[in-house]
N, C-alpha and C positions, 0 to 999 in steps of 0.2 A: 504494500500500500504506500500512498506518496501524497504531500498535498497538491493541489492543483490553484493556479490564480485564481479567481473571481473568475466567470464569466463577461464578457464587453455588455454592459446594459444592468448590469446587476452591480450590488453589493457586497461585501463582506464583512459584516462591523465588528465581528469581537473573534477571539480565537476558539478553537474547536469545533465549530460548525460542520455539520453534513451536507448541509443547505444554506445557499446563498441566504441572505439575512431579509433582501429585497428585491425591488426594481431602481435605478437612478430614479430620481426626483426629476420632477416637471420644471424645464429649465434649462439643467443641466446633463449630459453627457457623460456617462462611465467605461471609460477604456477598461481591459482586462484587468485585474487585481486591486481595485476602489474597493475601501475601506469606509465609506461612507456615502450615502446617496447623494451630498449637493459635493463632491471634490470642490475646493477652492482653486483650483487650473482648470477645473473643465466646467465653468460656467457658459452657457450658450451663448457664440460671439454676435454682435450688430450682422445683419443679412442672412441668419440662421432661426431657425425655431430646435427646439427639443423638446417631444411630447415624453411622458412619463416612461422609462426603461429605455432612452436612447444611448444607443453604444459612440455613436457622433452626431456631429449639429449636421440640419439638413437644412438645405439652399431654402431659401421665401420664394415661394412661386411669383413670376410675373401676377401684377394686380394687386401684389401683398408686398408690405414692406416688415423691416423688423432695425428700428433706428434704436435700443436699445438692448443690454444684454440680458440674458435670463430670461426670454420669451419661450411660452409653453407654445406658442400659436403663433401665428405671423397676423400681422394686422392687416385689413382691409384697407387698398390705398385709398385715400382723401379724395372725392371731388376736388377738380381745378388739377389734379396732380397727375403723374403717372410714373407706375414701379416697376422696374425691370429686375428679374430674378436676383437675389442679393444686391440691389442695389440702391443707394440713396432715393426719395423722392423726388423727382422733377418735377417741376412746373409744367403745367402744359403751355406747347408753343404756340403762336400766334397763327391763325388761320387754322384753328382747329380747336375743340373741347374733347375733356377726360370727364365722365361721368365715375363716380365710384368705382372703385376696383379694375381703372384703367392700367394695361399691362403695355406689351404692344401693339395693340390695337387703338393708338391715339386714333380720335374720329377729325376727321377733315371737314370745315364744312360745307358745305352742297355748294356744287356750281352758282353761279350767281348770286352767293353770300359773302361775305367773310369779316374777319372782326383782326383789331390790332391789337388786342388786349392779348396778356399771357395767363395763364391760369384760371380759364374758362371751363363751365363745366357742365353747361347745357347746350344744347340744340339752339335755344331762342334767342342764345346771347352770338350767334350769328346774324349779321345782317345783312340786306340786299344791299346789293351793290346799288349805289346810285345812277341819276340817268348821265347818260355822257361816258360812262364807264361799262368796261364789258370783264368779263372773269378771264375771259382768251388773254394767256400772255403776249406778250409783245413783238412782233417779229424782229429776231435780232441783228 
């Protein structure tokens, strides 16, 4: 017989054990041989989530952001914004809106609209082009 680490995702808190002690804590990440469910190194980084027993942090899907650490969940991006897999929130760009949980699918808005503002986040906040003006670019 021999002892073995911890398992990646588990626990080990005290000595003698048969059985891992637990699952990691929601947050945090347990490589093999964690002695405790929150390790103080393996707190879940900015761009990551960790749901309960993760063995590592997993990427924030596009539409979800995660701006701080020790996220059990990744956050729903913001209206006016949009979130690229692990990545800061953007602003959304000018001639177009981010409705909630814009990934990249920023929306452009419709031909013969458009808006100068940055961090838009509806449909309405697009407007028609005025007259004397057309959406066709320019011939260069």
């Amino acid at each position: 017989m021999s002892c073995w680490p911890c398992p990646p995702g588990l626990y080990c808190g005290s000595a003698g054990l048969t059985h891992p002690s637990g699952q990691c804590a929601a947050g945090y990440f347990c490589k093999g041989g964690s002695k405790t469910a929150r390790p103080e190194d393996s707190k879940c980084p900015k761009g990551y989530y960790c749901p309960l027993g993760s063995a590592s942090p997993l990427l924030c899907p596009d539409g979800t952001s995660s701006n701080v650490t020790g996220l059990a969940e990744c956050l729903d991006c913001p209206p006016g914004f949009y979130c690229l897999a692990g990545q800061n929130e953007q602003l959304c760009p000018q001639g177009h809106y981010c409705p909630g949980s814009t990934g990249q699918d920023v929306l452009p808005c419709p031909p013969g609209t458009f808006n100068s503002e940055f961090g838009c986040s509806q449909l309405e906040q697009c407007q028609l082009c005025p007259a004397g003006t057309s959406f066709y670019p320019s011939a260069g």
